[in-house]
C-alpha positions in Angstrom: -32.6 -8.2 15.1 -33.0 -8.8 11.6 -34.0 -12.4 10.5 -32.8 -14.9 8.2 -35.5 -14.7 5.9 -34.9 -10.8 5.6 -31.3 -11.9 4.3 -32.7 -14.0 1.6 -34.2 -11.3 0.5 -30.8 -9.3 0.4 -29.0 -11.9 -1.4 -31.9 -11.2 -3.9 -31.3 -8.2 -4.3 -27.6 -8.4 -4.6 -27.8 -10.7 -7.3 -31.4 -8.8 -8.6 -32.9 -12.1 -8.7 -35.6 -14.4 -7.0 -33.6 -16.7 -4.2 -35.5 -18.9 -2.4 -34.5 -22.1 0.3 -33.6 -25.4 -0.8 -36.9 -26.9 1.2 -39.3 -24.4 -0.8 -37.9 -25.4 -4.4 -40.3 -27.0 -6.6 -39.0 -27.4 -10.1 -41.8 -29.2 -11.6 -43.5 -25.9 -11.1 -40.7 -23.5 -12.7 -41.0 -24.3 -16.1 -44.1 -22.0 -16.7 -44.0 -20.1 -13.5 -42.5 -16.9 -14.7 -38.8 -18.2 -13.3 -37.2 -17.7 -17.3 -38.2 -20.9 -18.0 -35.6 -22.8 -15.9 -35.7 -24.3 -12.6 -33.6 -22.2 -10.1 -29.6 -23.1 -9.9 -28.0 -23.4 -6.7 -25.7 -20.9 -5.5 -23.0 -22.2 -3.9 -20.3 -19.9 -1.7 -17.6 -20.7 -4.6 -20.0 -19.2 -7.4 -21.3 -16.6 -5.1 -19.0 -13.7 -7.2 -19.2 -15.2 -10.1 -22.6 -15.5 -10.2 -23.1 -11.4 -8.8 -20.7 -11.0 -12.1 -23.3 -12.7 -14.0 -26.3 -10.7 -12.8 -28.5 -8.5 -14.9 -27.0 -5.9 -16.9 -29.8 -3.5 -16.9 -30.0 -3.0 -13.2 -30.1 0.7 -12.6 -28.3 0.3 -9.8 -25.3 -0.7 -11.0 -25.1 2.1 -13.7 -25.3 4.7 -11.3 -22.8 3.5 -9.0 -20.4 2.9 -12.1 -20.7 7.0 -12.5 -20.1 7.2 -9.1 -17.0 5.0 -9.3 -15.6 6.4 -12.5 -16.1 10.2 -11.1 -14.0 9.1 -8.1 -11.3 7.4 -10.1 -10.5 9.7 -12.8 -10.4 13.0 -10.2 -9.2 11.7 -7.0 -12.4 12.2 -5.4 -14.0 10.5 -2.2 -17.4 11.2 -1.8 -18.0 9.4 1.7 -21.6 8.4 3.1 -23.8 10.0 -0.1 -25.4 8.4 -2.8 -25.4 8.7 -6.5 -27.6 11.4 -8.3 -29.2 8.6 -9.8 -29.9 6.6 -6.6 -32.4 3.7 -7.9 -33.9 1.0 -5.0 -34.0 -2.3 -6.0 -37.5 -3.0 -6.8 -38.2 -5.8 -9.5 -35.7 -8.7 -10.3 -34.9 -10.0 -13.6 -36.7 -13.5 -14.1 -33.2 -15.3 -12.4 -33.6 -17.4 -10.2 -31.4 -19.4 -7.3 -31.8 -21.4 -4.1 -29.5 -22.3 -1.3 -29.1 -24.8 0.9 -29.4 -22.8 4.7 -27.0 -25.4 6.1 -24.0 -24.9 3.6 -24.7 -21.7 2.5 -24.2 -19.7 5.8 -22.4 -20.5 9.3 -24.2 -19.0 11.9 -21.3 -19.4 14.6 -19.6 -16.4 13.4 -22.8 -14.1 13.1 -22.0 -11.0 14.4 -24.6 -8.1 15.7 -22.4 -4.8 14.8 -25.5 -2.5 15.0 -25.0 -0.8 18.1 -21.2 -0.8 18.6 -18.8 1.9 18.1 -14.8 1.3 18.1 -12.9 3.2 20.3 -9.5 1.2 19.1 -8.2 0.5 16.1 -8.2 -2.9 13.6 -6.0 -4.5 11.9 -6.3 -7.4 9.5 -3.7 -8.3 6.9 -1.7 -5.7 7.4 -4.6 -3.3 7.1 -6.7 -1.0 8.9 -9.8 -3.0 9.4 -12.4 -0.3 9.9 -15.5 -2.7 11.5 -19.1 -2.3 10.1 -21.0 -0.8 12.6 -24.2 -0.2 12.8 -24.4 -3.0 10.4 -25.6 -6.8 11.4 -23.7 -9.7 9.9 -24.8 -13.0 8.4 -21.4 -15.4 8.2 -20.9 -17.4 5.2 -19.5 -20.8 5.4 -16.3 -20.7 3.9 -14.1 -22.2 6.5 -12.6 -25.5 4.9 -13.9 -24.6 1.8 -11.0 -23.1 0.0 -7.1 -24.3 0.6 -6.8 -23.8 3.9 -8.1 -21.0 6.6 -5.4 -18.8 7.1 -6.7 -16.2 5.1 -9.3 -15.7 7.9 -6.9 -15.4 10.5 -7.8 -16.8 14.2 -11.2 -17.5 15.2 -10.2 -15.6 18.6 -9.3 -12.1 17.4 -7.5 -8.9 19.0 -7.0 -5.6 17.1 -4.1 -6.9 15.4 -3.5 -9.1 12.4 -2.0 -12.5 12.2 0.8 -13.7 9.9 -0.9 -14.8 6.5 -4.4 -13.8 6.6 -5.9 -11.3 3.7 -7.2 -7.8 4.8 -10.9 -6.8 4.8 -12.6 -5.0 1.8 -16.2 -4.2 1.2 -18.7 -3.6 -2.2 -22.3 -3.0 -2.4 -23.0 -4.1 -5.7 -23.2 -6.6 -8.8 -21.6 -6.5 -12.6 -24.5 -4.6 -14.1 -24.9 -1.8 -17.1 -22.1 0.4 -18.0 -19.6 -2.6 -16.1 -21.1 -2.6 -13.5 -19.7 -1.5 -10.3 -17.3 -2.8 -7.0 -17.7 -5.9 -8.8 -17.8 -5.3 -11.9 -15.3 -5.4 -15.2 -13.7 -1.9 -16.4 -12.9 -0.6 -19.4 -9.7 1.8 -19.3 -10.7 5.5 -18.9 -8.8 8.2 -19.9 -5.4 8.3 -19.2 -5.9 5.0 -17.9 -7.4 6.4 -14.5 -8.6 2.9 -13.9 -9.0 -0.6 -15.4 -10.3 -3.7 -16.0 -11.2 -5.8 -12.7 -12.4 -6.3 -9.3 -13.0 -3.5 -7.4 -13.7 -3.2 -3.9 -12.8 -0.8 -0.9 -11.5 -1.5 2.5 -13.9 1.5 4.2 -17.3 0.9 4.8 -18.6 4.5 5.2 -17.0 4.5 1.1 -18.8 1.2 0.3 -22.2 2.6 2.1 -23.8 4.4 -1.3 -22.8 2.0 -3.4 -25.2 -0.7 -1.0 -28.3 -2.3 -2.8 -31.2 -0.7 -1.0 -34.6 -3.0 -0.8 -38.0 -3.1 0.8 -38.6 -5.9 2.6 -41.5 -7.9 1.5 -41.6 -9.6 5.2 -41.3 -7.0 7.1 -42.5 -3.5 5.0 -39.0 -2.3 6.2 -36.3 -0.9 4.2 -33.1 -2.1 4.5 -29.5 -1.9 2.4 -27.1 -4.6 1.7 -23.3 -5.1 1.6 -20.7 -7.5 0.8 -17.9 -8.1 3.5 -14.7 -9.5 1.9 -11.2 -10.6 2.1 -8.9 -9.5 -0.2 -5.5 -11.8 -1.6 -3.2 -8.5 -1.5 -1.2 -10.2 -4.1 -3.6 -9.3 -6.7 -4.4 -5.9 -5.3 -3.6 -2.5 -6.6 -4.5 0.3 -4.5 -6.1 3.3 -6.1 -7.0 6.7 -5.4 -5.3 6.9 -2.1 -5.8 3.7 -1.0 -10.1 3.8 -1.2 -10.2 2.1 -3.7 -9.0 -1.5 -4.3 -8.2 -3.2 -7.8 -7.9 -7.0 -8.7 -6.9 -6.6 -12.3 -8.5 -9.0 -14.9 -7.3 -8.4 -18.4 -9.3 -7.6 -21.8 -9.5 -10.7 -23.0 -9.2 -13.2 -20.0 -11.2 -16.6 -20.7 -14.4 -16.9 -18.2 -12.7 -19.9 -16.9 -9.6 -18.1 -15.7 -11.2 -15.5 -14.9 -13.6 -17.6 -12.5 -10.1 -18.8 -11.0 -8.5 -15.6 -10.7 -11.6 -14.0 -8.9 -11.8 -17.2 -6.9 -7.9 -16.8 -5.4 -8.0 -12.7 -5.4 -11.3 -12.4 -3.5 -13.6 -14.1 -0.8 -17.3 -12.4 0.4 -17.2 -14.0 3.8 -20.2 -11.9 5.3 -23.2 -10.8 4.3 -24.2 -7.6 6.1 -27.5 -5.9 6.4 -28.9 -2.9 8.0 -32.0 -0.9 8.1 -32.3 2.2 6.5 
């Protein structure tokens, strides 16, 4: 079993930054202490996006999996279960710092231990295949009650078929980061308009797999990747490239403000999944 302190080391490098606990925050200390010159800001599950929009945009990460992306996009491609040329592990973090509260930041009830299960049926959820991360272990976010309502989510006590009005199930590995970032990231039209501007995400987890942050552990020595388990408001979707990829479109020009709103009602990270590499 992986532990919770290995997932605070994922959500670091998801938002390639330092993330600490609530209880271990000093701030009297961060002024000089190498932190950018700031305290650490809280990260709350409503400016959990956002603020992965917001990380570094020099993480190398990030500007191989936009290649990746682009590639895939423009000629139709899907390159399932390899990794970019460029394939970069997260190793340093950018002087960012956050800290969560343990309590309101995750909802251990709905944990979920997917390592060693393998589906023999099909899922759906929203409408839409739901193809289950296995081999993966989630860490629940606490999100029920904390947006208008939970339908969204569907029923706590699930089959392998949706329920009227919840969202379907999408997945990204990755935060807004050089060339526009990635999954996550904003896009600039490419030719012929192959793809835009927006949220991008992917309902297959085997597609989301080499775009996952990869990290070495320094609890454990272990190396592990991390992943981002949405929902997706299919509203706001387009469906590209066969359906692998998905699009919330935000245009050129969009205020910060609305954007935050329009990411906010298009797309929810309810788990946080981890696995050993």
């Amino acid at each position: 079993m992986i532990g919770r302190d290995v997932a605070l080391e994922a959500l670091g490098a998801l938002l390639n930054a330092n993330v600490t606990t609530h209880q271990n925050v000093q701030p009297a200390a961060y002024p000089r202490s190498g932190y950018g010159g700031a305290a650490p800001q809280q990260l709350f599950i409503k400016n959990f996006i956002t603020t992965i929009l917001d990380a570094d945009d020099s993480c190398e990460v990030s500007k191989s999996n936009f290649v990746r992306l682009r590639r895939s996009l423009q000629d139709g491609a899907q390159v399932v279960g390899t990794a970019p040329a460029n394939y970069v592990e997260i190793t340093t973090v950018t002087g960012r710092s956050h800290f969560i509260d343990e309590n309101e930041f995750y909802d251990p009830q709905f944990d979920y231990d997917f390592t060693n299960l393998r589906d023999t049926e099909t899922y759906y959820r929203g409408g839409e295949v739901y193809e289950r991360p296995c081999g993966w272990q989630r860490f629940a976010l606490r999100v029920l009650d904390n947006y208008d309502g939970n339908t969204w989510l569907g029923t706590r006590y699930r089959s392998t078929q949706s329920v009227p009005g919840e969202w379907p199930v999408s997945y990204h590995g990755t935060s807004k980061a050089g060339a526009e970032g990635i999954i996550e990231g904003f896009y600039k039209p490419g030719p012929g308009q192959a793809y835009g501007r927006g949220v991008y995400s992917t309902p297959f987890i085997a597609e989301a797999i080499p775009y996952a942050k990869t990290f070495t552990s320094q609890k454990t020595g272990k190396k592990y990747q991390v992943i981002l388990q949405n929902r997706i408001n299919p509203r706001y979707r387009e469906k590209h490239n066969n359906g692998n990829y998905w699009l919330v479109p935000i245009a050129q020009g969009t205020s910060a403000t609305e954007e935050q709103k329009m990411v906010e009602r298009a797309i929810r990270p309810y788990g946080l999944l981890v696995r050993e590499v």
